[in-house]
N, CA, C and O atoms as CSV, one atom per row, in Angstrom:
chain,resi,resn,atom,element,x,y,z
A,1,UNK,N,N,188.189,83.298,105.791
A,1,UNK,CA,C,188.198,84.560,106.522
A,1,UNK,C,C,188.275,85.738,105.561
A,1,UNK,O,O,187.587,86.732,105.793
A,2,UNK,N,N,189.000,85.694,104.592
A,2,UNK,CA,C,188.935,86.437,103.738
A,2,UNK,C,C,188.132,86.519,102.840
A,2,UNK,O,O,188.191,87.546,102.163
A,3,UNK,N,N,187.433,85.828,102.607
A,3,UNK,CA,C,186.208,85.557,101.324
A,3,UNK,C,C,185.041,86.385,102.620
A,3,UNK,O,O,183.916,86.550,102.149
A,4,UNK,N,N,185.169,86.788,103.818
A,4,UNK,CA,C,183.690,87.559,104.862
A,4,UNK,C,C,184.339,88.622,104.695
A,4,UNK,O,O,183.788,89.372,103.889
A,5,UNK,N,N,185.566,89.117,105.246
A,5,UNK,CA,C,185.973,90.318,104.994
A,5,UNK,C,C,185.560,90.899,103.809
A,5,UNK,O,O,184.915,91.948,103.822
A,6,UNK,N,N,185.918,90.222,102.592
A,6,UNK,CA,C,185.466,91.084,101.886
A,6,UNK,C,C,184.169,91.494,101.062
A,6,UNK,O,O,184.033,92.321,100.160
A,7,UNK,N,N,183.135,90.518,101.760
A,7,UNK,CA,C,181.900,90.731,101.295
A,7,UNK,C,C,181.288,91.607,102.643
A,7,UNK,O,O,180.275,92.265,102.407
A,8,UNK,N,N,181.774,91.652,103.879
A,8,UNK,CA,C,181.496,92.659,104.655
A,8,UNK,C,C,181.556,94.046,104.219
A,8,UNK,O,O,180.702,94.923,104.355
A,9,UNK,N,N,182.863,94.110,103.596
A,9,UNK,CA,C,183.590,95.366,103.067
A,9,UNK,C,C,182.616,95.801,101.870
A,9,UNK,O,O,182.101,96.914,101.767
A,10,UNK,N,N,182.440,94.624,100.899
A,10,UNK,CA,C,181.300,95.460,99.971
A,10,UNK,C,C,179.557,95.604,100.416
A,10,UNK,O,O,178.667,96.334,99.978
A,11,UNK,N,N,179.574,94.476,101.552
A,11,UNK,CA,C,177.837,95.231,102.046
A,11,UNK,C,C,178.277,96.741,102.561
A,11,UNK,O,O,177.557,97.666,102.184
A,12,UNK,N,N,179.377,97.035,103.370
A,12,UNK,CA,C,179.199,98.218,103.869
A,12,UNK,C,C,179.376,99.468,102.771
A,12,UNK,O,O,178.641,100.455,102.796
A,13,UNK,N,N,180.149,99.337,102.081
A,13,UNK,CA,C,180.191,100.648,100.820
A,13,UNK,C,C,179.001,100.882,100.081
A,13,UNK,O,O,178.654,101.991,99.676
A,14,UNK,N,N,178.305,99.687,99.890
A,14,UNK,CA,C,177.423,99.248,98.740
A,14,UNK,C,C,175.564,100.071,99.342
A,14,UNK,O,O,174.592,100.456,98.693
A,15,UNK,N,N,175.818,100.022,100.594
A,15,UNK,CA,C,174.860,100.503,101.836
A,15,UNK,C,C,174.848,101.592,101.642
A,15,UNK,O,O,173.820,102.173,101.295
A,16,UNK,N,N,176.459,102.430,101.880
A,16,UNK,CA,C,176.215,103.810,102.515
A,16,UNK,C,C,176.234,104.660,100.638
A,16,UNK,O,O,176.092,105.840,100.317
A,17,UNK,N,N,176.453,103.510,99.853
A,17,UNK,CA,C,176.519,104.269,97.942
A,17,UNK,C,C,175.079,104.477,98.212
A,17,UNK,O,O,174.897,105.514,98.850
A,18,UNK,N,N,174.175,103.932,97.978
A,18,UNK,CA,C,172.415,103.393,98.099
A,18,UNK,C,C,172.397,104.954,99.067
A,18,UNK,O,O,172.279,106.043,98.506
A,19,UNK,N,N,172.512,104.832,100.311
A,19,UNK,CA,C,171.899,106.207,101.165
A,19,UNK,C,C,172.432,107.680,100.722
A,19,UNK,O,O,172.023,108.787,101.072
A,20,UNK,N,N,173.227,107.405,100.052
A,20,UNK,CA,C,173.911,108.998,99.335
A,20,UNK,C,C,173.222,109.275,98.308
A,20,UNK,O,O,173.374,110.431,97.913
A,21,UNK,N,N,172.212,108.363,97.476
A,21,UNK,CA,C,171.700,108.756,96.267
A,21,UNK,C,C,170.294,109.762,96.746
A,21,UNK,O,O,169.609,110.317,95.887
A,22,UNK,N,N,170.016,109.883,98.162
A,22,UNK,CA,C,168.362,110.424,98.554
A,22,UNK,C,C,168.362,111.514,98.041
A,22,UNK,O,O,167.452,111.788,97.259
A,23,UNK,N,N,169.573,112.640,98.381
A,23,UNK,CA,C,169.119,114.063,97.956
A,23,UNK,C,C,169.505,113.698,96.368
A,23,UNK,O,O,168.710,114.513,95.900
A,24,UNK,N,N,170.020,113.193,95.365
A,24,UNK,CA,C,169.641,113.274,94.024
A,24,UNK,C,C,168.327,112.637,93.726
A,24,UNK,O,O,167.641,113.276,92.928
A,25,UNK,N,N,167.864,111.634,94.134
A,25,UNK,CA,C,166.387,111.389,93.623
A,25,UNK,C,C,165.941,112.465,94.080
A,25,UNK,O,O,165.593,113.229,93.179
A,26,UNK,N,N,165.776,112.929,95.287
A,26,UNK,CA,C,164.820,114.684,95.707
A,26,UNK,C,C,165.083,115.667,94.449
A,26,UNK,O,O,164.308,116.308,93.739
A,27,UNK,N,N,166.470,115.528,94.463
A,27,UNK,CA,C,166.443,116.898,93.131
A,27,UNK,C,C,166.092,116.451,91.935
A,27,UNK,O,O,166.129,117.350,91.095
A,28,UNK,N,N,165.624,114.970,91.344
A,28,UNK,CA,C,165.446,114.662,90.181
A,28,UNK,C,C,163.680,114.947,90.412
A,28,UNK,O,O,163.004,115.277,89.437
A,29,UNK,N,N,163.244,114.832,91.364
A,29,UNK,CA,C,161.553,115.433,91.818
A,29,UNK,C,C,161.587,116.365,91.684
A,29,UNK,O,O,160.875,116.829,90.794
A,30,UNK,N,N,162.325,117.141,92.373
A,30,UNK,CA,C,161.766,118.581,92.741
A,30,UNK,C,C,161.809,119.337,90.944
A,30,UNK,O,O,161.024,120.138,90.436
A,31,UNK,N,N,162.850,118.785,90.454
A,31,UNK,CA,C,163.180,119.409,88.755
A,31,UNK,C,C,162.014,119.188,87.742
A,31,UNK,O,O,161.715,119.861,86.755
A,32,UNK,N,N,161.309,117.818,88.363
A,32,UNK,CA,C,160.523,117.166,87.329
A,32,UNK,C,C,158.749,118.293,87.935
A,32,UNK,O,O,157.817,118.633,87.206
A,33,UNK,N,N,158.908,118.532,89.298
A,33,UNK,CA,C,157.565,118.990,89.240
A,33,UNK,C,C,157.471,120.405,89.441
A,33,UNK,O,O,156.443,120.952,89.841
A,34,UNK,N,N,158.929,121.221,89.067
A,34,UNK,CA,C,158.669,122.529,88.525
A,34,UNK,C,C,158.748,122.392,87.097
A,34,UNK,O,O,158.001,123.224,86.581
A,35,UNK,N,N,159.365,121.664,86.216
A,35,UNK,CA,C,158.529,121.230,84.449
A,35,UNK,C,C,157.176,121.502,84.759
A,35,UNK,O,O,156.596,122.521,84.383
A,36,UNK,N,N,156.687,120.643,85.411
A,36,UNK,CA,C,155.358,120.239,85.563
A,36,UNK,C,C,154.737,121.189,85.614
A,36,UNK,O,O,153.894,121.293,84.724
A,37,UNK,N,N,154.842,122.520,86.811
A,37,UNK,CA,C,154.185,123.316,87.380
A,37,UNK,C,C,153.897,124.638,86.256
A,37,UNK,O,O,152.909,125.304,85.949
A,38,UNK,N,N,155.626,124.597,85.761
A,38,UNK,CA,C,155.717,125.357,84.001
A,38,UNK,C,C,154.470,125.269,83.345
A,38,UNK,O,O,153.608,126.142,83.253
A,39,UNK,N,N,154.469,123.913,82.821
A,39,UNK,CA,C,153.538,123.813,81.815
A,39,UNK,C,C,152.251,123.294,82.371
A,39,UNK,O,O,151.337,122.851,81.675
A,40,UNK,N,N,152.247,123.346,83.169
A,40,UNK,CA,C,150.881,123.527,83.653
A,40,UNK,C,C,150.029,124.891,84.133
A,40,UNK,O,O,148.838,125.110,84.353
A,41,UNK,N,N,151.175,125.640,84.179
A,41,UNK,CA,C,150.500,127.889,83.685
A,41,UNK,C,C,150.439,128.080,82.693
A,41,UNK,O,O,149.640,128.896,82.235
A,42,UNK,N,N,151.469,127.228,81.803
A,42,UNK,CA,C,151.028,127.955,80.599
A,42,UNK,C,C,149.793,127.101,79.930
A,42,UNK,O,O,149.013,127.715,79.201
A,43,UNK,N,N,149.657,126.118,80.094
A,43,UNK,CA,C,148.728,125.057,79.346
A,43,UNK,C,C,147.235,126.129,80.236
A,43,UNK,O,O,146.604,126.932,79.548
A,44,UNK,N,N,147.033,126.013,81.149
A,44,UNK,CA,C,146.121,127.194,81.801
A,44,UNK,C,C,146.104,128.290,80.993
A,44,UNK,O,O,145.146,128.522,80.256
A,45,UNK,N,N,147.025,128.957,81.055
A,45,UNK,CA,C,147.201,130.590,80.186
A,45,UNK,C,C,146.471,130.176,78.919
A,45,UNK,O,O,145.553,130.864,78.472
A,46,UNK,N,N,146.951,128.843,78.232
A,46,UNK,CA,C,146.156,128.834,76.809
A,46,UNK,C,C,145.108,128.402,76.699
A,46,UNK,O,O,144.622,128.495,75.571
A,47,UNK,N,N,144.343,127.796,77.688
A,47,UNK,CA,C,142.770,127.659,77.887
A,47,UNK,C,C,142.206,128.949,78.484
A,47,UNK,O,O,141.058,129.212,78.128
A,48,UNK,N,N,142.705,129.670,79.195
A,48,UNK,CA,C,141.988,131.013,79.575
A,48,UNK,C,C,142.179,131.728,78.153
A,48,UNK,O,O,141.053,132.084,77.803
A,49,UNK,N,N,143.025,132.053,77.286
A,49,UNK,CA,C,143.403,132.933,76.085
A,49,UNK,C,C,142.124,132.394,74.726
A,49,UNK,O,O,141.673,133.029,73.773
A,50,UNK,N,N,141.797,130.610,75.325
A,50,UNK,CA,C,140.922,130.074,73.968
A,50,UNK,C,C,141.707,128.665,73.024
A,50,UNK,O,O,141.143,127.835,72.311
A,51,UNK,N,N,142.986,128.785,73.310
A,51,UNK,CA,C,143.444,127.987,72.703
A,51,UNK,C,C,143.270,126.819,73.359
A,51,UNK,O,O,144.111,127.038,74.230
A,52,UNK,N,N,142.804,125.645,73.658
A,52,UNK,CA,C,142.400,124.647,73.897
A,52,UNK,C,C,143.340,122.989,73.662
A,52,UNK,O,O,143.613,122.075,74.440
A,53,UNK,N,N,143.626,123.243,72.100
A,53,UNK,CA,C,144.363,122.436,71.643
A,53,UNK,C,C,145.688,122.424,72.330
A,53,UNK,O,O,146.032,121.474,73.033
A,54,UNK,N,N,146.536,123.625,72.101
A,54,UNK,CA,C,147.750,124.233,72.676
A,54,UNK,C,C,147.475,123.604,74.462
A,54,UNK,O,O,148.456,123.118,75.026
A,55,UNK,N,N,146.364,123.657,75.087
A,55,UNK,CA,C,146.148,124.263,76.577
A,55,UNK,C,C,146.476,122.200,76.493
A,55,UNK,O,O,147.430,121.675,77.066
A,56,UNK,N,N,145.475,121.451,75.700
A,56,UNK,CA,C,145.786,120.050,75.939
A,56,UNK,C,C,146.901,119.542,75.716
A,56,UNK,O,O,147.086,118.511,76.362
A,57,UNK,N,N,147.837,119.888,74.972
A,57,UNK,CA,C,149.016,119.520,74.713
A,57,UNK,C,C,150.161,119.661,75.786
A,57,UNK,O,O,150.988,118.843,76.189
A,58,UNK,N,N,149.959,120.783,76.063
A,58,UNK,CA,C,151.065,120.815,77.231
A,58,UNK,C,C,150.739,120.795,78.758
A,58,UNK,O,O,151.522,120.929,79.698
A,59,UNK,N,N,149.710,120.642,78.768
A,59,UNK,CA,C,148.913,119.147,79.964
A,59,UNK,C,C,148.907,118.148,80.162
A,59,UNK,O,O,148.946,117.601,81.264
A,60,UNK,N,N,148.839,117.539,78.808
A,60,UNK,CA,C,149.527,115.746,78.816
A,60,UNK,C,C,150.812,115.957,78.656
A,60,UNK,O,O,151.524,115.023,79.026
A,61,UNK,N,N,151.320,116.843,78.244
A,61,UNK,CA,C,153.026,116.780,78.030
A,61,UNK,C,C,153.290,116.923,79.529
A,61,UNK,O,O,154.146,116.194,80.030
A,62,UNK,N,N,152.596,117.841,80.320
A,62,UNK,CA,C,153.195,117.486,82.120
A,62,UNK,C,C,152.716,116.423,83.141
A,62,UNK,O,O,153.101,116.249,84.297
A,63,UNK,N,N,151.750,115.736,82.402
A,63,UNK,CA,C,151.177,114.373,83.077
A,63,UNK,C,C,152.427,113.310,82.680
A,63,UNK,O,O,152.700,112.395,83.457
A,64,UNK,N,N,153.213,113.506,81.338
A,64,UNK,CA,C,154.212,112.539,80.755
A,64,UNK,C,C,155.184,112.350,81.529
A,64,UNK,O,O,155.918,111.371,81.665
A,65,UNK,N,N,155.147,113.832,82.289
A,65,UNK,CA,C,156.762,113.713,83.052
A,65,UNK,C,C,156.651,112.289,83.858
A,65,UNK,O,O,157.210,111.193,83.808
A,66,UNK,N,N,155.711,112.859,84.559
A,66,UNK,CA,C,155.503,111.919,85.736
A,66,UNK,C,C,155.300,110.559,85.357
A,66,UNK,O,O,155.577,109.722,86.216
A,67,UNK,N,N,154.866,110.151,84.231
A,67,UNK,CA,C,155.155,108.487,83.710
A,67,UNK,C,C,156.370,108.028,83.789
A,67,UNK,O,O,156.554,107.074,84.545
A,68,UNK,N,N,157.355,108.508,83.135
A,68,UNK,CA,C,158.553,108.515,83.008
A,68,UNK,C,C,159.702,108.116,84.093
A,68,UNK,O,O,160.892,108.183,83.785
């Protein structure tokens, strides 16, 4: 009886730990695709200005986030 109790006791904590993490994965998104959105004006800004190299670099540097 005691060996269910207390694996009841840890499915239920172990459940509601798991459903409390949603809004931090949201804010670990939302953080990762304003990086993204960053360097993806300026990587723009440096292909409109000519710089190209600069403009590719920090284009794959905001495609990286998202590997990660």
């Amino acid at each position: 009886m005691k060996k269910i109790l207390l694996a009841l006791t840890l499915i239920m904590f172990s459940t509601s730990a798991f459903a409390g993490s949603c809004p931090m994965l949201g804010g670990k998104v939302k953080t990762k695709i304003e990086q993204a959105q960053k360097l993806h004006d300026a990587g723009m800004k440096a292909h409109s200005d000519g710089d190209h190299s600069k403009s590719e670099e920090l284009l794959n540097e905001a495609l990286d986030l998202f590997k990660s």
